[in-house]
Residue, then its C-alpha position, 0 to 999 in steps of 0.5 A: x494444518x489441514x485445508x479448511x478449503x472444503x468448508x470455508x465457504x459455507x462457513x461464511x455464513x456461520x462465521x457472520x452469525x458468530x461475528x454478530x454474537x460477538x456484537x452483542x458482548x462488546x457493549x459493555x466495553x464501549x459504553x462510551x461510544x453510545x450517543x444521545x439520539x435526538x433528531x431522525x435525519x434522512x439526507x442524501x450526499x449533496x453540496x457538503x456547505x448546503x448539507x451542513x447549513x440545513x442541519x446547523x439552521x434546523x438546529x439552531x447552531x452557528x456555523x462558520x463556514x468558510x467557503x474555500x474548504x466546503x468548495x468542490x466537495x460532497x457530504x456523506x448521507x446523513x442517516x438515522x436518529x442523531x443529536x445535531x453535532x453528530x449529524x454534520x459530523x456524519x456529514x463530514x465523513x471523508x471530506x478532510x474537515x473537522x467539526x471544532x466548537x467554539x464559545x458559546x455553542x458555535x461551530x467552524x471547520x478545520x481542515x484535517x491534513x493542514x501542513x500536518x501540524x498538530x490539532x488542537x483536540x476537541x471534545x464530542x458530546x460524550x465527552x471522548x477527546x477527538x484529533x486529527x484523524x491518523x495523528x500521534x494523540x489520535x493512537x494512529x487510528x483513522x476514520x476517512x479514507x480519501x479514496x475508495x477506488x471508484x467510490x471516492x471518499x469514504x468513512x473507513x467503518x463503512x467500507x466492506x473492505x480489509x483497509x490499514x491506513x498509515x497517516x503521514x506522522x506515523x511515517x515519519x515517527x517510525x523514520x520510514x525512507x521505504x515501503x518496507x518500513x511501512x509494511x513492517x507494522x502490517x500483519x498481513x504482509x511478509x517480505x520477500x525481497x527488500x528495497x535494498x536488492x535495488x528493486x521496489x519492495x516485494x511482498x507475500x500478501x494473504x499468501x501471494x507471493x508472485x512478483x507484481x502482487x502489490x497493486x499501485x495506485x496514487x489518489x485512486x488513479x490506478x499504475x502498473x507494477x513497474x511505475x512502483x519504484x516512482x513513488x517516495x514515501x517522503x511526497x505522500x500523506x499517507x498510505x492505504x493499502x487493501x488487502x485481497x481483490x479490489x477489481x472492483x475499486x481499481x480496475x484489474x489487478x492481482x489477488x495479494x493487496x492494493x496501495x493507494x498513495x495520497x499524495x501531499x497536497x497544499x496546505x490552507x495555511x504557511x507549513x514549513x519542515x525540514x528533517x536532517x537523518x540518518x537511514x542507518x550506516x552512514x547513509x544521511x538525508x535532507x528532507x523539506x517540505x513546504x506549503x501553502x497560499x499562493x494569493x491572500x484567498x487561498x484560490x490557489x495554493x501549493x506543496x513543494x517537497x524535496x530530498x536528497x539522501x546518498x551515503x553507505x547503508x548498514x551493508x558494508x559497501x553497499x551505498x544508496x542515493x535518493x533524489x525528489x523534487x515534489x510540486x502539488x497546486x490547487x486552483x479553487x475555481x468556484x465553490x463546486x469546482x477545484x483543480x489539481x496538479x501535480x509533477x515530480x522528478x525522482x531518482x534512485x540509485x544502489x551500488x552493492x545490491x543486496x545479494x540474491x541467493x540461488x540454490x540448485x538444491x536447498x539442501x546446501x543452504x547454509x544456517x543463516x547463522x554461518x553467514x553475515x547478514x551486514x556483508x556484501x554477497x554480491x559486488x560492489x559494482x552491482x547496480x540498480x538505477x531508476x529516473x522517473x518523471x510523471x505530471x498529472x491533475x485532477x478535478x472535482x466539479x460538484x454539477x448540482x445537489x444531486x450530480x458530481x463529476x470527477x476526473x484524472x489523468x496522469x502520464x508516467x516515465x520511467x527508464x531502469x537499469x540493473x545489473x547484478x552478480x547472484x550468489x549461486x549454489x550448486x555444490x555444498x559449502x562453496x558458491x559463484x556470483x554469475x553476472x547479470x547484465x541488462x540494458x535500459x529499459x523504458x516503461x511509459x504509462x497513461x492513467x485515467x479515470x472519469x466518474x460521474x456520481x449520483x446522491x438521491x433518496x428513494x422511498x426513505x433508501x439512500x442512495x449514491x450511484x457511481x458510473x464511469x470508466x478506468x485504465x491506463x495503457x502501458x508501453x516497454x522498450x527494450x534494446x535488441x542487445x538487451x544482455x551481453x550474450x554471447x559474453x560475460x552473461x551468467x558466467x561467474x565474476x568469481x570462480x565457481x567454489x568459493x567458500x562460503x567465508x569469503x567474499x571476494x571484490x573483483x574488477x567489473x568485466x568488459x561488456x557493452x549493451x544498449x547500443x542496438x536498436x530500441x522496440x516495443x516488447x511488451x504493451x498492455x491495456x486495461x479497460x474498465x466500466x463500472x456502475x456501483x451504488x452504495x445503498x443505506x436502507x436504515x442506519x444498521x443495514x446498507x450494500x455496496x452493489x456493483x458490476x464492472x466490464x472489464x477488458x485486457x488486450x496484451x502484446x508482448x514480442x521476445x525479440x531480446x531473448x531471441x537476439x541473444x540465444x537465437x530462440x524462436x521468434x514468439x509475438x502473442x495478442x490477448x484480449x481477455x473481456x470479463x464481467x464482475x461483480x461486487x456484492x457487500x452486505x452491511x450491519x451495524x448493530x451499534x454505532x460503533x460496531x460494523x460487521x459485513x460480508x463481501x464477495x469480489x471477482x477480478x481479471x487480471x494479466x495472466x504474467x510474462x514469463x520470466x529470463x529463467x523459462x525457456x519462453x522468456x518474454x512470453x505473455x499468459x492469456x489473462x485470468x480470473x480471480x475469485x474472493x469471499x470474505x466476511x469480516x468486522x470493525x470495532x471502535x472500543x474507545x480510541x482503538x479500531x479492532x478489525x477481523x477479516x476471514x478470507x477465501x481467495x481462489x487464484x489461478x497458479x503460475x509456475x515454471x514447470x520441469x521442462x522449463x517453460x513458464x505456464x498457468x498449472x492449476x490454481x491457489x487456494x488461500x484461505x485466511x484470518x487477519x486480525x488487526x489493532x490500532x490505536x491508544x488503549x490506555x492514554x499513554x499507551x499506542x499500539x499498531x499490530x496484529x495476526x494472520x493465519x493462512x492454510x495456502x495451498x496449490x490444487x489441480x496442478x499438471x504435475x501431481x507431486x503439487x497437488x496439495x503442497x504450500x506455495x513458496x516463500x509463504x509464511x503461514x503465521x505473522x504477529x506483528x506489534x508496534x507499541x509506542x508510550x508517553x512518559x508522563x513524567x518527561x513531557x515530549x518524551x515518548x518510548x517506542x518499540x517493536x516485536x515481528x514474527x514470521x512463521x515458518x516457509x517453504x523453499x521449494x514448490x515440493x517442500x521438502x526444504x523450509x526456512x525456520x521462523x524468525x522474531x525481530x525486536x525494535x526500540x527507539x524513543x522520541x523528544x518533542x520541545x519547543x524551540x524559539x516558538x516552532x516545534x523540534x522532534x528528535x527521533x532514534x531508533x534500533x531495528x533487529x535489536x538482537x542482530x538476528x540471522x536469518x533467511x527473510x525468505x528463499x532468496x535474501x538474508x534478513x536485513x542486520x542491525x540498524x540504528x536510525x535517527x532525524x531531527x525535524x523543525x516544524x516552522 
């Protein structure tokens, strides 16, 4: 495939032009979507209760109100000609409150996530079903988003952003215990390295594949990499993930996406869930998750979540232990001003990690068909061990019609342990498992930000003005006998040609680490001023202008490398400043039709140079990254249709032929993403997509790179997860799954690639009654075919797995 890089950019303009001359042939599919045109409203965001009582009193509508859910929360601008209902709807974008009719023309309001039961549906006045945004019967398909980085909450239409969301029921229907079983429904990530290697999951996104590239934050506070293994699934509402830059949301961070975990917070009524499963093999979880009031008011409330899960995996000898206490409060302080707190306890531990392949020559890796994907590569004394605390809180204080404050911080510990024995390739046909042992290492973060915003109309022109700061500082300790060198380390636990049919069980060897002295080895911090304003001109055109200053100060010492092996000692300071723009432009040819182009920079750290460099430990100066996209979002009628076309220019990292880790060149991606979800017919949900990418490496060092595609690097991914109702079984609903990753290169100079790959999942779903609460049983069947296969240069796809739960909602 020939680099589009020449052209790409200016082509930016022409692919709008040609997004718009779509715009202009969807009417006829989604006549639907038209709404009546009444009134011409011009409101800024305000109080959301003072909001929605102007337009119900102009209207002449009733509207319940109940203090306690308009309390501390703003409403969305209301622009252009629109029917009343549509206007406090509009209002209502990305506050969690739905607009429920009642009898004789009235209104009230529910809350969108309340314990995650079922909505009733109601009907809008073009007669469509409306539900609860991202539930089962809405196909998925969320409207809001609850934080957009800096800019808080927003309507998902109105973001100039590539954003999947993934809404806690759907979670829970694809019986998901990990990262990867969300990613597995996204089309624009691949896997490089499973959870099951005893690691946070690893990703190549738009192309970038560098550990790290995935960006974490909870409720838009922005962490470190590291804090990733911290985050369960099972405490979460639901997932955000932006795919590209998103400097400007969150504060520095690598090109690939970002993550945005919404954690679970208390109900306004009594919710209770407990969920008994299998995660494969025999590998058995408890989950509870229980909400509610506190006093009879409702000024305070909480969420408890808890889980326990141990057992062996569908890998023989592989086991895996999971343990969460989960606890949210709320405190309703007036009606402008909530509190939020939240603290947990996690802990995670794998015996038998999936096993990590090395090859000296990728000419002497096996057909993943010789090998057997549901065995264990590597010892069954291997290990990966996490312990996380963390507590944080939150608020929101709305200071008047115009002025809103809002803040965060939170504080995270977390200490890890791993050791493992990697099968490694030298000679044709035979392989070694070298040890690798390493210590404790602790890792403690604090993350802030403090937002001030403003909504006000000028000359007709809406706008609201977010002005702040963001960053978090991040501090690891290591011992000074980090491995056990000289000793075990890097020698083979197994003999050095052992044939590939074998897989022999050793004893442990002796070794004793961290019991020297613990240091600081790695400090970094991040700063981040912003000022933004999204501005609405009419109800087709608005922009999203922003600048952010960023800086990175870094410290890094090699002590532990220079303990073991007697290397030179090697202390670095960077401190990087940077500032970067954000420039988005907004069409909307109809309602239900958005199109945008976007330009986006970002600093970044510039990496640490991994164990396998001879300057391990090393610190890169910081580095900055460049995106364009143009793209579109389409609501045809229950089903969000989204097309993003990228450009993302990266500085490049690499270990070069003198063994030293160094920033060579850059990374040109340019790509195509095209997703889809939600109900196409009713019975009928489908959640997928395509991704197309032309990655390459340009102005490198070493020439033989020039032009070459990055490593473990798919160039083609189609995923589709389809789930469908049985008219005929009320409750009963079919679900199943087709995911293809093309093919990837296994060395920078391509000589050697991994052949592409499809997986089949199928599974079903029984919903009933029980004695006046709801039970779901679930089951299903991944890698359907068993399919061998290389996930990527280092792992073995994952085997056959059946999975199953029952849930009581009461």
């Amino acid at each position: 495939m020939p680099s589009t890089s020449p052209y790409l950019r200016p082509s930016l303009l022409a692919a709008s032009i040609a997004m718009l001359g779509l715009a202009t042939c969807l009417p006829a599919l989604a006549q639907e979507q038209r709404i009546e045109q009444a009134n011409e409203y011009r409101l800024p965001a305000a109080p959301l209760a003072s909001t929605l009582s102007r337009i119900a009193a102009d209207a002449g509508l009733v509207l319940s109100i109940d203090p306690q859910l308009t309390r501390g929360r703003t409403s969305q601008p209301v622009q252009g000609r629109l029917s009343p209902e549509q206007a406090l709807r509009q209002a209502l974008g990305g506050s969690g409150l739905l607009l429920v009719p009642g009898g004789a023309g009235s209104y009230s309001l529910q809350p969108v996530d309340s314990g995650n039961a079922l909505l009733l549906d109601d009907v809008d006045i073009s007669g469509r079903l409306r539900t609860q945004d991202g539930s089962q019967a809405s196909g998925y398909r969320s409207e809001n988003l609850k934080n957009v980085g800096a800019l808080g909450g927003m309507a998902l239409r109105d973001t100039p952003y590539s954003i999947s969301v993934y809404s806690s029921e759907l979670v829970r229907n694809v019986q998901a215990t990990s990262l990867d079983d969300i990613f597995k429904l996204n089309p624009s990530t691949q896997f490089t390295s499973p959870t099951s290697a005893g690691y946070a999951s690893s990703l190549s996104v738009r192309g970038f594949s560098a550990s790290g590239n995935l960006n974490i934050a909870n409720d838009g506070l922005r962490f470190s990499n590291p804090s990733n293994s911290g985050n369960f699934i099972e405490e979460m509402e639901r997932l955000e993930v932006v795919t590209g830059l998103s400097g400007f949301l969150y504060g520095p961070g690598t090109p690939g996406a970002l993550l945005n975990y919404v954690l679970k917070r208390p109900t306004a009524e009594r919710y209770n869930s407990v969920t008994l499963g299998n995660a494969g093999g025999e590998s058995y979880y408890l989950h509870g998750d229980f909400g509610g009031k506190l006093d009879e008011q409702g000024v305070f409330a909480y969420r408890l979540n808890v889980l326990s899960q141990d057992g062996e995996t569908a890998i023989d000898l592989q086991k895996r232990r999971r343990q969460l206490v989960s606890l949210a409060l709320d405190w309703n302080v007036s009606d402008d001003l909530q509190l939020q707190f939240d603290a947990s306890w996690k802990k995670s531990q794998t015996r038998g990690l999936t096993s990590y392949w090395y090859f000296s020559d990728h000419a002497n890796r096996p057909d993943a068909d010789d090998m057997d994907n549901d065995k264990l590569y590597s010892q069954r004394w291997s290990f990966a061990d996490s312990e996380h605390k963390r507590v944080g809180g939150r608020f929101a204080w709305q200071l008047s019609e115009v002025f809103s404050l809002r803040g965060a911080l939170a504080y995270d510990l977390n200490e890890t342990q791993y050791t493992y024995t990697g099968p490694t390739v030298y000679s044709a046909g035979v392989y070694g498992q070298p040890l690798y042992a390493f210590a404790p290492v602790e890792h403690e973060e604090t993350s802030a930000y403090l937002f001030l915003d403003a909504a006000f109309d000028t000359a007709g022109i809406g706008h609201k003005v977010t002005a702040g700061y963001q960053g978090n500082v991040a501090r690891e300790r290591n011992y000074t006998d980090y491995i056990p060198y000289p000793g075990p380390q890097y020698q083979s636990v197994i003999g050095a040609d052992v044939p590939f049919s074998q897989r022999p069980q050793v004893a442990k060897p002796g070794y004793s680490i961290g019991n020297g002295e613990q240091r600081l080895s790695e400090r970094s911090q991040s700063d981040n001023l912003l000022v933004g304003d999204v501005i609405t001109f009419n109800e087709q055109w608005s922009s999203i202008l922003g600048v952010t200053r960023t800086r990175i100060k870094t410290f890094s010492d090699n002590f532990v490398w220079v303990e073991s092996f007697g290397s030179a000692p090697a202390i670095q300071h960077y401190s990087e400043s940077k500032t970067s723009p954000n420039i988005s432009l907004l069409y909307k040819p109809q309602p239900w039709l958005t199109t945008y182009v976007t330009y986006i920079e970002a600093l970044q750290s510039g990496g640490i140079a991994p164990n396998t460099a001879l300057n391990a430990g090393q610190s890169l100066a910081p580095v900055i990254s460049e995106q364009y996209e143009v793209g579109l979002k389409a609501s045809l009628g229950e089903t969000l249709l989204t097309v993003a076309l990228f450009n993302i220019d990266k500085p490049n990292a690499i270990e070069n032929a003198q063994r030293y880790y160094v920033q060579d060149g850059r990374q040109e991606n340019n790509g195509l993403e095209l997703g889809l979800t939600g109900k196409v017919i009713p019975e009928l949900t489908l959640i997928g997509g395509l991704t197309l990418l032309d990655p390459e490496v340009k102005k490198a060092a070493n020439t033989a790179h020039e032009g070459k595609k990055p490593v473990s690097v798919a160039t083609q991914l189609a995923k589709l997860y389809a789930e469908y109702d049985l008219a005929a079984v009320p409750g009963l609903t079919l679900t199943g799954g087709a995911y293809y990753t093309g093919k990837q290169y296994a060395d920078e100079l391509n000589r050697h690639s991994l052949p592409s790959f499809t997986t089949f999942d199928a599974g079903a779903r029984y919903r009933l009654p029980l004695a006046g609460n709801d039970l779901s049983l679930r089951a299903n069947i991944s890698n359907l075919a068993d399919k061998q296969y290389w996930l990527s240069r280092h792992y073995l796809g994952a085997p056959r797995t059946l999975t199953f739960s029952a849930q009581l909602e009461f």
